[in-house]
MARNU-996922 format. One record per residue: x negated, y negated, z negated of N, C-alpha, C in turn; residue in one letter. Coordinates in steps of 0.001 Angstrom, whole numbers, plus 500000, padded with zeros to 6 digits. Layout:
<sites>
SITE     npx     npy     npz    capx    capy    capz     cpx     cpy     cpz  aa
SITE       X       Y       Z       X       Y       Z       X       Y       Z   A
...
</sites>
This chain:
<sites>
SITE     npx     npy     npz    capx    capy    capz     cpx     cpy     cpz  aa
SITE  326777  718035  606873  327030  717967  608302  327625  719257  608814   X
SITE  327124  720294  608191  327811  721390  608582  329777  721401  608454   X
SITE  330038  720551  607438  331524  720659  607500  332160  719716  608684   X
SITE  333522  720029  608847  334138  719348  609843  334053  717806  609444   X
SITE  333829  716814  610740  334096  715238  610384  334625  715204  611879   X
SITE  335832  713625  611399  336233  713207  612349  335357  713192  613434   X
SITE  335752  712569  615004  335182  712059  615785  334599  710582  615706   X
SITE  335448  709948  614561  335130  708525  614601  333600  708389  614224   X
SITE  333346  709198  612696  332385  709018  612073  331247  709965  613016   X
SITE  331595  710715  614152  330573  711420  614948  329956  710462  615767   X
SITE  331033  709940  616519  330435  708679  617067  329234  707920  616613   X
SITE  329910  707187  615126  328566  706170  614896  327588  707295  614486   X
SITE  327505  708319  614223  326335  708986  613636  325443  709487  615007   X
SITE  325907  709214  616325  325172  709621  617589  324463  708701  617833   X
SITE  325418  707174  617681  324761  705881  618074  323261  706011  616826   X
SITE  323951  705857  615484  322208  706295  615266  321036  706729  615324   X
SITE  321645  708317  615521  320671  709124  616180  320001  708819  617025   X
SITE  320702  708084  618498  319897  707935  619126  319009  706434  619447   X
SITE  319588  705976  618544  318399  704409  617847  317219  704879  616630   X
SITE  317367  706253  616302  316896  706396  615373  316735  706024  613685   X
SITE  318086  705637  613644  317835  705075  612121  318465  706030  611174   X
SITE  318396  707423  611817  318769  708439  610614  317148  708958  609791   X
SITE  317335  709168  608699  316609  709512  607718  316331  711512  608835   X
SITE  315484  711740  607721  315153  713291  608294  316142  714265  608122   X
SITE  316287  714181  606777  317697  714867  606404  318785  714551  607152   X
SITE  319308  713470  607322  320415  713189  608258  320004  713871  609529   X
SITE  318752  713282  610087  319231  713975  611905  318816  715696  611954   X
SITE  318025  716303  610975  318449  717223  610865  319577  717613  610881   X
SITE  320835  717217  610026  322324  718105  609726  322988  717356  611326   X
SITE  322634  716314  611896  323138  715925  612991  323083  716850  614016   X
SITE  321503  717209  613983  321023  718161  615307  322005  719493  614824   X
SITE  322045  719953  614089  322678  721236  613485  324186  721379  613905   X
SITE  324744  720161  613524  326431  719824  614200  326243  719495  615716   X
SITE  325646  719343  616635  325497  719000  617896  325707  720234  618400   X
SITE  324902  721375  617958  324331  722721  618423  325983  723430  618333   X
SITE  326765  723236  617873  327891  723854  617922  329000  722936  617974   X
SITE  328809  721417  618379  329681  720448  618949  329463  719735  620450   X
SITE  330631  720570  621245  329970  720086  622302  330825  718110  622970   X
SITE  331452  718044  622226  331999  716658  621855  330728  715810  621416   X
SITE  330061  716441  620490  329224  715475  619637  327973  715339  620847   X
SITE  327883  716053  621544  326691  716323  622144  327366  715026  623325   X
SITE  328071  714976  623715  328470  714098  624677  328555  713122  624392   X
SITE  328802  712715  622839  328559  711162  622294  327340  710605  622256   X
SITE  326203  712092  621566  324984  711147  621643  324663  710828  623490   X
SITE  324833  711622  624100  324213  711540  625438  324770  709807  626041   X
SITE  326131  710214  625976  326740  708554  625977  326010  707433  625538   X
SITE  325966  707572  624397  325041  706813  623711  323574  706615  624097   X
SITE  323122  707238  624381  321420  707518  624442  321134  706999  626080   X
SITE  322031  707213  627040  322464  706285  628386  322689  705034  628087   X
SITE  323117  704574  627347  323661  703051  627195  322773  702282  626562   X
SITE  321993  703100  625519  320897  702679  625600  319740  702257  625599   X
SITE  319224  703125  626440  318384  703241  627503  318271  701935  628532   X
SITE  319953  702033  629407  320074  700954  630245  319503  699662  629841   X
SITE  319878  699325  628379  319529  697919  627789  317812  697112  628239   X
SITE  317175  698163  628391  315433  697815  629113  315125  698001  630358   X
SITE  316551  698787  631215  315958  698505  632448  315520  697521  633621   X
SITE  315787  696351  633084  315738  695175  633581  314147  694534  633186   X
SITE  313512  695189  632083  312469  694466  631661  311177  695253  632303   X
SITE  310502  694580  632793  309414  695283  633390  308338  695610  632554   X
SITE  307404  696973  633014  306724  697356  632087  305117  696205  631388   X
SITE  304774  696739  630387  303426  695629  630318  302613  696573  629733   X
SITE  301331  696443  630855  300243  697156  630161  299625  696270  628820   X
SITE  299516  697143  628053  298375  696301  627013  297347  696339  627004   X
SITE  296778  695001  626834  295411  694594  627240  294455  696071  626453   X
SITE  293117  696115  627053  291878  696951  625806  291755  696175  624877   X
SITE  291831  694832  625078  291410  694429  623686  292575  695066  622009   X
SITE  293612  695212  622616  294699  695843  621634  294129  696737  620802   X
SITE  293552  697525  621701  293575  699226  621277  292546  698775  620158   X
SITE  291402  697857  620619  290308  697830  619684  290956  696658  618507   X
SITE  291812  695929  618471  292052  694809  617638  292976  696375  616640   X
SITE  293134  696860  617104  294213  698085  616049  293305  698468  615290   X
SITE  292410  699675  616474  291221  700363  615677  290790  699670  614575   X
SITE  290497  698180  614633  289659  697685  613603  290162  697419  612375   X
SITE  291905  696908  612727  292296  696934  611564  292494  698461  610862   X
SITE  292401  698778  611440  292968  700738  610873  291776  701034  609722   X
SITE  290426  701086  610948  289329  701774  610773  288086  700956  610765   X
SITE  288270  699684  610329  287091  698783  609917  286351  698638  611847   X
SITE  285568  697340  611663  284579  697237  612779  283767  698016  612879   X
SITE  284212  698720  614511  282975  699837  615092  281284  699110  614890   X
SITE  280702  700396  614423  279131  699804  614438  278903  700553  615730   X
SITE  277337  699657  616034  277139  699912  617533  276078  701152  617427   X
SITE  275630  701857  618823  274892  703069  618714  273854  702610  618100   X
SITE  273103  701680  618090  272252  701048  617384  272079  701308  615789   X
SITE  273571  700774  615388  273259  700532  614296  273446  702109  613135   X
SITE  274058  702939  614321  274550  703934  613957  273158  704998  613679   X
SITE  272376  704659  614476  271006  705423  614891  270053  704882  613457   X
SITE  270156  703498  613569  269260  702727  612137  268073  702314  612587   X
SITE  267185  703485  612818  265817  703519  612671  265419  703172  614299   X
SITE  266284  702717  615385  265879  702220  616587  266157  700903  616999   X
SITE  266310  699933  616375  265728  698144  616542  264239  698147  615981   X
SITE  264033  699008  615224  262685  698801  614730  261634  699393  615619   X
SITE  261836  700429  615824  261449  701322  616861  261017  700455  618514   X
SITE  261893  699945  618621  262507  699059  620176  261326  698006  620118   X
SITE  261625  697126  618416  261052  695873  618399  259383  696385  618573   X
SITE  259066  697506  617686  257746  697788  617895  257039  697971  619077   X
SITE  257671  698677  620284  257687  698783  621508  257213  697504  621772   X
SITE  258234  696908  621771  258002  695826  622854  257374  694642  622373   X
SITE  256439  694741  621441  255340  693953  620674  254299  694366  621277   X
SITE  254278  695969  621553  253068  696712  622111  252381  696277  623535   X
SITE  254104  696901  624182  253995  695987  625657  253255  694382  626035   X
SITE  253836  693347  625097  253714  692495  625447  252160  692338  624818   X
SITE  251813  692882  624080  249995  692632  623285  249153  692941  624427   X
SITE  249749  694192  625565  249032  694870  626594  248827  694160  628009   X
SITE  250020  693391  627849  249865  692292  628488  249062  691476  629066   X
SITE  249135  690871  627660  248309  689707  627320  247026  690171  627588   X
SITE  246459  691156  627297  245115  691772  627303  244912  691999  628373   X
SITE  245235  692806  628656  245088  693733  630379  245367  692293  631556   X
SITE  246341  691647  631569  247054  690829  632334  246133  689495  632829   X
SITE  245514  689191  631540  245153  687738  631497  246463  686676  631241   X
SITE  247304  687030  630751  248665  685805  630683  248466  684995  629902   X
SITE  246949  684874  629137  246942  683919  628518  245475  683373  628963   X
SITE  245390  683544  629926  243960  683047  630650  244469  681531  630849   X
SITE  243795  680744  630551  244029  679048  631001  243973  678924  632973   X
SITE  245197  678146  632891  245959  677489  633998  244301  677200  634892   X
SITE  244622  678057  636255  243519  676772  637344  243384  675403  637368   X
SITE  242092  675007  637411  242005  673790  637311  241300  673593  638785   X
SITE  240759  672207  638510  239768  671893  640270  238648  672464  640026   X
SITE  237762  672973  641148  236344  673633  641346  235605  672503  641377   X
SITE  235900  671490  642339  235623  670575  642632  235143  669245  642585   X
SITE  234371  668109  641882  235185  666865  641817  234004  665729  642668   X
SITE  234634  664548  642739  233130  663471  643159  233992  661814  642806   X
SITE  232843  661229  642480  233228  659962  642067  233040  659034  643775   X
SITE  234001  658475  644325  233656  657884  645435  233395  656688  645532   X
SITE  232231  655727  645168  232481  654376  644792  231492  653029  645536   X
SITE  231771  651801  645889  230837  651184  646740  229753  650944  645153   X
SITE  228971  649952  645849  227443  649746  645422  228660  648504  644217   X
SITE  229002  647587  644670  229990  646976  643433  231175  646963  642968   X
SITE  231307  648278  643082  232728  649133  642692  233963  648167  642677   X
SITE  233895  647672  644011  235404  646913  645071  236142  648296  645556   X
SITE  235676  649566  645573  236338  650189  646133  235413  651584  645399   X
SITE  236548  651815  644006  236517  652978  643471  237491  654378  643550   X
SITE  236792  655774  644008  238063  656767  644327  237513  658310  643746   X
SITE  238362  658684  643263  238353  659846  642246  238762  661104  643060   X
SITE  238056  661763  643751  238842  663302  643841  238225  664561  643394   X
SITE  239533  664950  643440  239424  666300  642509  240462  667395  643708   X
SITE  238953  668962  643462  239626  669545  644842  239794  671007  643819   X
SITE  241256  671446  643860  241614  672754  643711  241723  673975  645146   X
SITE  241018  674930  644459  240375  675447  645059  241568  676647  645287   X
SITE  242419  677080  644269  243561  677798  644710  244567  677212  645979   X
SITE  244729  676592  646078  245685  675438  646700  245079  674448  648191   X
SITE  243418  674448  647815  242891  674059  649053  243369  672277  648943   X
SITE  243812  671951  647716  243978  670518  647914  243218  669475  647418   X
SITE  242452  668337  647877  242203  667492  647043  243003  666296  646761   X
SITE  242715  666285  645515  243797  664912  644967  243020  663992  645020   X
SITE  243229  662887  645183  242318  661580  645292  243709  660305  644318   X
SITE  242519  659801  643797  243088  658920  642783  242223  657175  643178   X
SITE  242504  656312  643730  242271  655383  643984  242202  654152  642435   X
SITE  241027  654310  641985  241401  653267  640412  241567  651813  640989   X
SITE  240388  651847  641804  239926  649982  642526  239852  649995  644118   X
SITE  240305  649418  644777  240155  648491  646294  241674  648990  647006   X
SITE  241174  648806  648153  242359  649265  649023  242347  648783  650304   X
SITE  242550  649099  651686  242340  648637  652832  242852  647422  653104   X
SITE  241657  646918  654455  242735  645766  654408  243452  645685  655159   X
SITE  244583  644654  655666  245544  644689  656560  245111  644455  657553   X
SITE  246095  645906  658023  245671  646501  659955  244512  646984  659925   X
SITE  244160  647897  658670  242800  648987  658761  243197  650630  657357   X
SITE  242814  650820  657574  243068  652011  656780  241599  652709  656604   X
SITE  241955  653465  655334  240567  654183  654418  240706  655224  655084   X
SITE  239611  655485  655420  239334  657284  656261  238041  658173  655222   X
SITE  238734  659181  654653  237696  660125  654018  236912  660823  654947   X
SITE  235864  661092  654461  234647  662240  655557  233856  663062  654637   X
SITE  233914  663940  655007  232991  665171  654349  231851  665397  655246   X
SITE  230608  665094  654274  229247  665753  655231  228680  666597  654071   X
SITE  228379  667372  654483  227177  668838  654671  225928  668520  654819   X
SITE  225054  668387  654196  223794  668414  654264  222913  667309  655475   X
SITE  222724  668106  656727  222223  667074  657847  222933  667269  658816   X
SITE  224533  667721  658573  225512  667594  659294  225895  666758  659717   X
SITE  226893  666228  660806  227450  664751  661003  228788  665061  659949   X
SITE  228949  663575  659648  230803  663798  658986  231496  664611  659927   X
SITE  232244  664896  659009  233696  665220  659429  235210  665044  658830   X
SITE  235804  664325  659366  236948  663456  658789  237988  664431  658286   X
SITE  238306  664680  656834  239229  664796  655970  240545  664324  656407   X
SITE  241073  662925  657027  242182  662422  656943  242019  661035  656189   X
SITE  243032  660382  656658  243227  658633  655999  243600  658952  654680   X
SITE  242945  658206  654254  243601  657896  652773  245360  657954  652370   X
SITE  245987  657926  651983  247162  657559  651291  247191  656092  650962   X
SITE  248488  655508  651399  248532  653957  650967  249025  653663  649908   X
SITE  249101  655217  648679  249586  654581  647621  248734  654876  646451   X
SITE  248234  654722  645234  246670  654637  644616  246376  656266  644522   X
SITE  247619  657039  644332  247182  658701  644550  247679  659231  645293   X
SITE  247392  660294  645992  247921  661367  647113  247373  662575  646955   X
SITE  247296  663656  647442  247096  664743  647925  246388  664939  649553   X
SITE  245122  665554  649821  244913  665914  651066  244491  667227  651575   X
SITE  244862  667935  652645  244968  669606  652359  243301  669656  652917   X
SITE  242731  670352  652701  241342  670472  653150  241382  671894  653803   X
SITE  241387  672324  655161  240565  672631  656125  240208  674237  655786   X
SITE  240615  675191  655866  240162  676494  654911  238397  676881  655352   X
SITE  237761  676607  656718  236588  676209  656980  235641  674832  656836   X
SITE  236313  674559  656110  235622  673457  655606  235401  673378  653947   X
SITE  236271  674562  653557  235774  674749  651826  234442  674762  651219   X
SITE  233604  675745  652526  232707  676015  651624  231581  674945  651845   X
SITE  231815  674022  652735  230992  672536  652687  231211  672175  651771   X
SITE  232227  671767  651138  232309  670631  649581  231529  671414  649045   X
SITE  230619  672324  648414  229750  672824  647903  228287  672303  648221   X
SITE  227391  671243  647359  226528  670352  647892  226844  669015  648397   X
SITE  227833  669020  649372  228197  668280  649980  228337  666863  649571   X
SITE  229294  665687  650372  229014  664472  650236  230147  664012  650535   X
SITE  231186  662959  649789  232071  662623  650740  231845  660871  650830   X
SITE  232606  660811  652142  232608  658894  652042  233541  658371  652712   X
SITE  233767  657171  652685  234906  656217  652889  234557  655258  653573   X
SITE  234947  655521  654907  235178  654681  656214  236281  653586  656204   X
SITE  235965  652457  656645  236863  651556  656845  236873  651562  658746   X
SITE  238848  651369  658924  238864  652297  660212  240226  651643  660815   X
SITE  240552  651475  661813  241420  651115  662794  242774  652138  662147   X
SITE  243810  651460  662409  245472  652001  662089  244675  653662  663142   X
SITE  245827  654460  661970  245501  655519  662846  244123  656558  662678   X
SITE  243067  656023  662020  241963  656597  661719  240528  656152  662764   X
SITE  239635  656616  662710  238828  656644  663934  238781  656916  665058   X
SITE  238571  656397  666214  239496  657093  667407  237967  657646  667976   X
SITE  236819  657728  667393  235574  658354  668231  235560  659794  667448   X
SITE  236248  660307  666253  235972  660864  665392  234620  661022  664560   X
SITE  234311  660113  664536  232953  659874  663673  233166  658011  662903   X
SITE  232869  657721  661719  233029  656826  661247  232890  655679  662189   X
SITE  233670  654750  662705  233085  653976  663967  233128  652330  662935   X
SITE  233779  652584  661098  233482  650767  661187  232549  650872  659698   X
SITE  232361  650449  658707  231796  650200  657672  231991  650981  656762   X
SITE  231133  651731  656131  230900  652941  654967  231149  652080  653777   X
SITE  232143  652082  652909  232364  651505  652401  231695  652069  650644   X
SITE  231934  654061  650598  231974  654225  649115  231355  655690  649498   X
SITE  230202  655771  648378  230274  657212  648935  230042  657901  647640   X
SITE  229948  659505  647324  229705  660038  646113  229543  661701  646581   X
SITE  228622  662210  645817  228020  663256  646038  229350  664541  644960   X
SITE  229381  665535  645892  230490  666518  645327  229578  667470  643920   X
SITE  230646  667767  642678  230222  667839  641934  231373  669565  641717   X
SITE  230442  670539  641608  230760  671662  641225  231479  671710  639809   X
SITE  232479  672095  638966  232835  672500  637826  232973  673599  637306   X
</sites>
């Protein structure tokens, strides 16, 4: 490169240059003839403008992160995680949190069995035409009543009553017209079902209108602590 060459062959040797497809040796002796050709220097520049231009039309594109890491991996194998890098802390972690959860269980009660009813009484007539099951949870303040046998008759409804000792009743609420329901009990009236008595009024749509049983005691059953 140091000797004289046409312009022709300067030409294509700029266009290379500046596509890059000269070897090292070549754009070395290129750069070397540039430095004291100021012709040559104007070809590559020519060149290296023209292009250039060829991408200005194309807009830029970021590449996704996932790239960088789809490279890394092929380069440099799949990153291990701090985890695995550390070793001795999944075991560590898992032991932990075996501990925790044993302390739990202990301290916590999380494995104490589910509330059940405090409560229960069999409600039933003298020839069990009219048999009724409740059961009163005591978290919740509810008794469930389960109707196995009878049912009111038409244009009367079942009225529950809770008595206390040598108390008068006191009405719970109508029955449910379907064989089970739910009835909320009274937060002063809890600690009556303790001893207590319940029974089953037969009663005008609507309940009793004297608030005291006004038609036929139909079932009764003494409350049973659990």
């Amino acid at each position: 490169m140091t000797q004289p060459f046409d312009m022709e062959e300067g030409r294509i040797l700029a266009a290379e240059y500046a596509l890059g497809l000269l070897d090292d040796a070549q754009a070395r002796a290129f750069e070397e003839a540039m430095s004291t050709n100021p012709d040559l220097r104007d070809e590559y520049a020519d060149w290296a403008t023209a292009f250039s231009a060829v991408t200005d039309g194309i807009a830029p594109v970021v590449p996704p992160v996932s790239a960088k890491t789809a490279i890394d991996t092929v380069l440099f194998g799949k990153p291990r995680s701090l985890w695995q890098r550390i070793g001795v802390m999944p075991a560590l972690l898992g032991a932990a949190a075996a501990a925790l959860l044993l302390f739990a269980v202990v301290n916590l009660g999380l494995l104490a069995p589910a509330p059940g009813p405090t409560y229960t009484a069999d409600i039933a007539a003298e020839d069990h035409s009219l048999v009724v099951t409740a059961s009163f949870d005591d978290t919740s303040r509810t008794l469930r009543i389960n109707r196995a046998a009878g049912a009111a008759r038409d244009g009367r409804v079942l009225e529950l009553w809770l008595i206390a000792g040598d108390n008068a009743p006191v009405s719970l609420g109508v029955l449910p017209d379907a064989a089970t329901g739910d009835i909320i009990v009274p937060a002063d009236l809890v600690a009556a079902l303790d001893g207590g008595v319940l029974a089953i009024s037969d009663e005008p749509l609507g309940g009793s209108p004297t608030g005291a049983p006004s038609g036929d005691v139909l079932a009764v059953g003494p409350i049973t602590a659990l």
